[in-house]
C-alpha positions in Angstrom: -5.0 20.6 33.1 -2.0 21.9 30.7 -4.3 24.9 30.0 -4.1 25.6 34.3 -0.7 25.1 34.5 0.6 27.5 31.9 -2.0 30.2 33.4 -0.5 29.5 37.3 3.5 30.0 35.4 1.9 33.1 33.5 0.9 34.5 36.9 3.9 33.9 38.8 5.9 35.4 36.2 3.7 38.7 36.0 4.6 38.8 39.7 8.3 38.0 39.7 8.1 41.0 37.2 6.2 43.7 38.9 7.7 42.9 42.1 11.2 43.7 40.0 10.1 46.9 38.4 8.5 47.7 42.0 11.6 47.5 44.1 10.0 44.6 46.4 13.2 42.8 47.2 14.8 42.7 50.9 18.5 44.3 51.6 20.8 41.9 49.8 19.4 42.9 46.9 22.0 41.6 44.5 21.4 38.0 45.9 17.9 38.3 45.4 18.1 40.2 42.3 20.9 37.2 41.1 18.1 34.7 42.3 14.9 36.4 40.9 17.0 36.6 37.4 17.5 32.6 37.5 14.4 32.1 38.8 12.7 34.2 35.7 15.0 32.4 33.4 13.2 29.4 34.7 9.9 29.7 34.6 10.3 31.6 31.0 11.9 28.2 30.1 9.0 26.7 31.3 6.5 28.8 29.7 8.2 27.7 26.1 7.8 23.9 26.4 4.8 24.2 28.4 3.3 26.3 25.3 5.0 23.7 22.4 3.5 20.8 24.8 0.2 22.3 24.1 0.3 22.4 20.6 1.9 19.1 19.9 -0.3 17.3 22.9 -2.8 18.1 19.9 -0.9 17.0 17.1 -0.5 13.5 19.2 3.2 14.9 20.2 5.5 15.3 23.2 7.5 17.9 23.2 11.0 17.1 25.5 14.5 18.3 24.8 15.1 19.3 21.2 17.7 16.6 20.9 15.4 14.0 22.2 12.6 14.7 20.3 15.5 14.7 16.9 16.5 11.0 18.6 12.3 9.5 19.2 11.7 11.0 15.5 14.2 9.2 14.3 14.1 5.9 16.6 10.0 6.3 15.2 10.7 6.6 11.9 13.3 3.5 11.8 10.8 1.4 13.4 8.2 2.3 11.0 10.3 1.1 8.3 11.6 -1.9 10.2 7.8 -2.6 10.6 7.1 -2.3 7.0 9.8 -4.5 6.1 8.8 -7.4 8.4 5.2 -7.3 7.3 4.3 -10.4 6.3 3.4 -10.8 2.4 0.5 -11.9 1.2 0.3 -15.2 -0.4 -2.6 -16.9 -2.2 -2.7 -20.5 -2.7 -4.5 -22.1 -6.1 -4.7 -25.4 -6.9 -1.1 -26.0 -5.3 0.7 -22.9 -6.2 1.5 -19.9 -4.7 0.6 -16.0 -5.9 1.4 -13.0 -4.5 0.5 -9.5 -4.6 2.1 -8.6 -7.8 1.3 -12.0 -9.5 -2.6 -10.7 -9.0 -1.6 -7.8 -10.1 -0.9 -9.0 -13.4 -3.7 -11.2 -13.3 -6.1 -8.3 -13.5 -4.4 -6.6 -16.2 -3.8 -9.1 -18.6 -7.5 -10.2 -18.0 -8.9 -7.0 -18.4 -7.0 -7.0 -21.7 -8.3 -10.2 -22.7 -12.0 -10.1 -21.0 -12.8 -7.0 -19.9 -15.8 -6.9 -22.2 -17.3 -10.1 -21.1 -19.2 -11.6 -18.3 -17.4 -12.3 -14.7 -17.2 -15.9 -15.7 -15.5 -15.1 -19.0 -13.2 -13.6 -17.0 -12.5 -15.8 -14.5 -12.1 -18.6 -17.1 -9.3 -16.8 -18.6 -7.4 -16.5 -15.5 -8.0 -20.0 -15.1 -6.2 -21.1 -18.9 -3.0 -19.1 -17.1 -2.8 -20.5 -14.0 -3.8 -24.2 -16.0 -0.1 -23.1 -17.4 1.8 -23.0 -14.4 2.0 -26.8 -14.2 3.2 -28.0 -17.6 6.5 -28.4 -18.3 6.2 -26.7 -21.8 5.2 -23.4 -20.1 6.2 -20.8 -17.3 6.0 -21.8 -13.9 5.4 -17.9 -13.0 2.4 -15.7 -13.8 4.6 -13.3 -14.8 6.7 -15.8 -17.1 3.3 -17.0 -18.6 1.7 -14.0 -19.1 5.1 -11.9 -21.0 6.2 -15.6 -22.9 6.8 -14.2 -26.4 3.9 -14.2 -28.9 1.6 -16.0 -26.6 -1.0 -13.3 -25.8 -2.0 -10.4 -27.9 -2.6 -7.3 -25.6 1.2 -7.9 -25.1 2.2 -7.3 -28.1 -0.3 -4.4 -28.7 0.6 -2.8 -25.4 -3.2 -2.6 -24.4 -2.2 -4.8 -21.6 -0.5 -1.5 -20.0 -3.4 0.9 -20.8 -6.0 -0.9 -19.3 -8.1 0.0 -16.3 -9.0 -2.6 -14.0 -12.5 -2.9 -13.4 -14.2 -4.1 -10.0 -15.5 -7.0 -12.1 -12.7 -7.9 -13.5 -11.1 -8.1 -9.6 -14.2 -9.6 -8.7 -13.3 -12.6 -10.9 -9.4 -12.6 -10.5 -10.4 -12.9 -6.8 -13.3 -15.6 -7.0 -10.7 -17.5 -9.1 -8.3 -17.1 -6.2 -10.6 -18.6 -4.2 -10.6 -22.1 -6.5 -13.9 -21.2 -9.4 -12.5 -22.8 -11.9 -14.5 -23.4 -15.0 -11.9 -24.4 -17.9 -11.8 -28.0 -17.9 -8.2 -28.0 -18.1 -7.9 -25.7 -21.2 -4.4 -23.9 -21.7 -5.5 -22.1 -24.9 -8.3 -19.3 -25.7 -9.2 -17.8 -29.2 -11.1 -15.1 -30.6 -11.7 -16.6 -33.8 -13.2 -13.3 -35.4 -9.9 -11.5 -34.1 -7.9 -14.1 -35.1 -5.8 -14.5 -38.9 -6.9 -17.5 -41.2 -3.2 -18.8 -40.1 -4.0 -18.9 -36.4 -7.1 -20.0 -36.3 -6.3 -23.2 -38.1 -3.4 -23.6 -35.9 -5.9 -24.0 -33.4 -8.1 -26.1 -35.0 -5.8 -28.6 -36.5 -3.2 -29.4 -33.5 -5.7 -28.6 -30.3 -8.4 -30.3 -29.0 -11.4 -27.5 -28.6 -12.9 -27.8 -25.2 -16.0 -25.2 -25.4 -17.1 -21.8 -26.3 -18.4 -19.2 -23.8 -18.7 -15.9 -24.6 -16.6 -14.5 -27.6 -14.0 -17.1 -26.5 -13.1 -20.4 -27.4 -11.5 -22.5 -25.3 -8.9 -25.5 -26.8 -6.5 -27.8 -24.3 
């Protein structure tokens, strides 16, 4: 239909044109002349927006006045942001609390760090030991605050928890924990004995009560 339209203007024009250069005009010729210029003026206006109405039709855009098309950009662009900032967060609810986006986040990093060469259940059993965290008085009541408490978990200190790449597995089990699998019995400590100093590993031994073993992983409350 646009395609028609511009064609019909195109036409019209050629004609306004030819009659010009032709001499087809009646005796007040400056009136008509004075009209025929406005008229031209016109329909070459036309021509432009009809041709940028084309080519932003198919870019999904209406072409109007400059200035209005300055105002919708900007009215479009304000209410994408005001739509991004009212876009409800995500929140996960496990065994009473609350996680969000960036507390998952973290949760697949650090177990990567600490599991990423073991089973999905090995993984999802250390999740579980930081989340069993959360609740105690003696620890963090933030992922964030139990997963960066000083000296608590290794790939911390060694900075491999910021080298990592997080594995689909690894997601897998951050997100079946999310979902309430929870295999730790309570524990709130893991070790890797053979990874472990003398020092630490009788730490573990003398003042916790060891739960289980699974995997590499021993698991102490």
């Amino acid at each position: 239909m646009k395609k028609n339209r511009v064609k019909i203007l195109v036409i019209v024009y050629v004609f306004v044109l030819s009659s010009l250069a032709l001499g087809w005009y009646p005796e007040d010729r400056n009136c008509y002349i004075a009209g025929t210029a406005a008229d031209v003026k016109i329909l070459t206006d036309n021509l432009c927006i009809l041709g940028e109405n084309q080519s932003l039709f198919r870019q999904g855009v209406r072409a109007t006045d400059p200035g209005e098309r300055k105002a919708g950009e900007h009215l479009d662009e304000t209410s994408r942001r005001e739509a991004r900032a009212v876009r409800p967060e995500v929140k996960y609810h496990v065994r009473g609390l609350v996680l969000d986006k960036k507390d998952c986040g973290i949760l697949e990093r650090i177990v990567e760090a600490e599991a990423g060469d073991q089973t999905v259940k090995g993984r999802i059993l250390v999740a579980n030991v930081i989340i069993n965290r959360m609740k105690p008085e003696e620890f963090p009541d933030t992922v964030r605050g139990v997963v960066f408490a000083p000296g608590q978990f290794s790939p911390i200190s060694n900075g491999s928890y910021y080298r990592v790449r997080v594995s689909d597995e690894t997601r897998e089990a951050v997100r079946r924990m999310l979902k309430g699998e929870d295999y730790s019995e309570g524990a709130l400590y893991f070790m890797y004995r053979a990874g472990s100093t003398a020092a630490n590993a009788a730490w573990f031994d003398r003042d916790l009560n060891r739960l289980f073993r699974y995997g590499c992983h021993e698991f102490f409350r």
